[in-house]
C-alpha positions as CSV (number, residue, x, y, z in Angstrom):
1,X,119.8,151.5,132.8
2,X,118.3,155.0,132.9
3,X,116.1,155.3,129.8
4,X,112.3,154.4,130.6
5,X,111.5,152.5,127.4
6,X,114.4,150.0,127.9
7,X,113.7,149.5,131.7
8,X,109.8,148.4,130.1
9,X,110.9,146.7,127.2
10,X,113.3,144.5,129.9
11,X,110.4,144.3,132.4
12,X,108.2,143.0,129.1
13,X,110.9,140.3,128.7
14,X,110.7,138.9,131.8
15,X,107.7,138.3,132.0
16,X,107.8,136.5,128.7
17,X,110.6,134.7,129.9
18,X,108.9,133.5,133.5
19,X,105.4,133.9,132.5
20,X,105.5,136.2,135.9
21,X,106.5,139.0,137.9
22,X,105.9,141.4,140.9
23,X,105.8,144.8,140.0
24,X,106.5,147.9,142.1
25,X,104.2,151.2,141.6
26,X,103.9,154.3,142.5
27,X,100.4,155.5,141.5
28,X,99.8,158.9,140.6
29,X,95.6,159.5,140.8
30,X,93.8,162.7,140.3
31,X,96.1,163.1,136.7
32,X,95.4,165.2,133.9
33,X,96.1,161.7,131.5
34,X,96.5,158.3,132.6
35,X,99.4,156.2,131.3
36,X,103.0,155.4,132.5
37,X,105.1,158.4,133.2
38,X,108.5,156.8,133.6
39,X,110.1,155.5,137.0
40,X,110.3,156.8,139.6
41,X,113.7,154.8,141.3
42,X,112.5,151.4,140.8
43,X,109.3,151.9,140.8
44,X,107.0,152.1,137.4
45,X,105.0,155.8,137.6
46,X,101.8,155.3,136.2
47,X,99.2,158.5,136.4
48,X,96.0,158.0,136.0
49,X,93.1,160.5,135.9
50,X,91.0,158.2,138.2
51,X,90.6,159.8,141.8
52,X,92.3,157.4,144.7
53,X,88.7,156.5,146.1
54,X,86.8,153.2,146.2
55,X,89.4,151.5,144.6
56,X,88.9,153.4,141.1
57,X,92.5,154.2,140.6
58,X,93.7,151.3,141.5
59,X,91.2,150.0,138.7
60,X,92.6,152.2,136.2
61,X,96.1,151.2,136.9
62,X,95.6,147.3,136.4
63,X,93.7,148.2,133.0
64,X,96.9,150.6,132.0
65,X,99.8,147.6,132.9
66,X,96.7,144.9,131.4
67,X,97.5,146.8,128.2
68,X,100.7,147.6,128.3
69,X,101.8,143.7,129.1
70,X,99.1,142.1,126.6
71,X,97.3,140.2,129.8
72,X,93.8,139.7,130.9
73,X,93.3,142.3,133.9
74,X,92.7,139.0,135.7
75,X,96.5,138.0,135.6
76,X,97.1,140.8,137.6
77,X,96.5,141.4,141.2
78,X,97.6,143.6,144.2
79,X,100.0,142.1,146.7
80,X,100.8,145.3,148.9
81,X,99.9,148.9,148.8
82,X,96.1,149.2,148.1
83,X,95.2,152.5,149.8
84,X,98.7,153.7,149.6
85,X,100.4,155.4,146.5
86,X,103.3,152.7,146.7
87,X,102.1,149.5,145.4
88,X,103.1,145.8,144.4
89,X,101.4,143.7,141.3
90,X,101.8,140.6,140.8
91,X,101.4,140.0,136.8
92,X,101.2,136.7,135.4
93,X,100.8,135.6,131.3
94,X,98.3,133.2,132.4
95,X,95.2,132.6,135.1
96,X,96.1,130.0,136.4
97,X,99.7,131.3,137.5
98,X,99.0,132.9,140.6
């Protein structure tokens, strides 16, 4: 599956389906826009404009996959990667399902 918007529209049904799901990222800070750019192998490429200091654009990132999968920025959380470009999330549709 090579297109972009069928690899997210899949990733969206999963976590419908389980109500969770661990993400891998490769961040992009220091971008001209911020917003997912595709993937990058099997990681989702999100750039944001944010720089990668104090935790900002790792900030901007949750808000970006918060929007994109309709959850509370509190359903999501960092599992691996948070001073490195490559990251994990771990998304859930629900608090209480971490």
């Amino acid at each position: 599956m090579d297109d972009p918007a069928k690899q997210l529209e899949q990733i969206k049904k999963i976590l419908s389906t389980h109500g969770e799901i661990t993400l891998e990222v490769k961040a992009v800070p220091g971008s001209s826009y911020t917003g997912i750019s595709g993937f990058l192998g099997t990681a989702l490429k999100i750039k944001v404009v944010a720089p990668p200091e104090k935790g900002k654009a790792n900030d901007e990132i949750i808000q970006v996959l918060a929007d994109t999968f309709k959850v509370p920025r509190s359903c999501i959380q960092i599992t691996q990667g948070t001073t490195s470009p490559r990251k994990k999330f771990h998304i859930t549709t629900t608090k209480n399902g971490l």
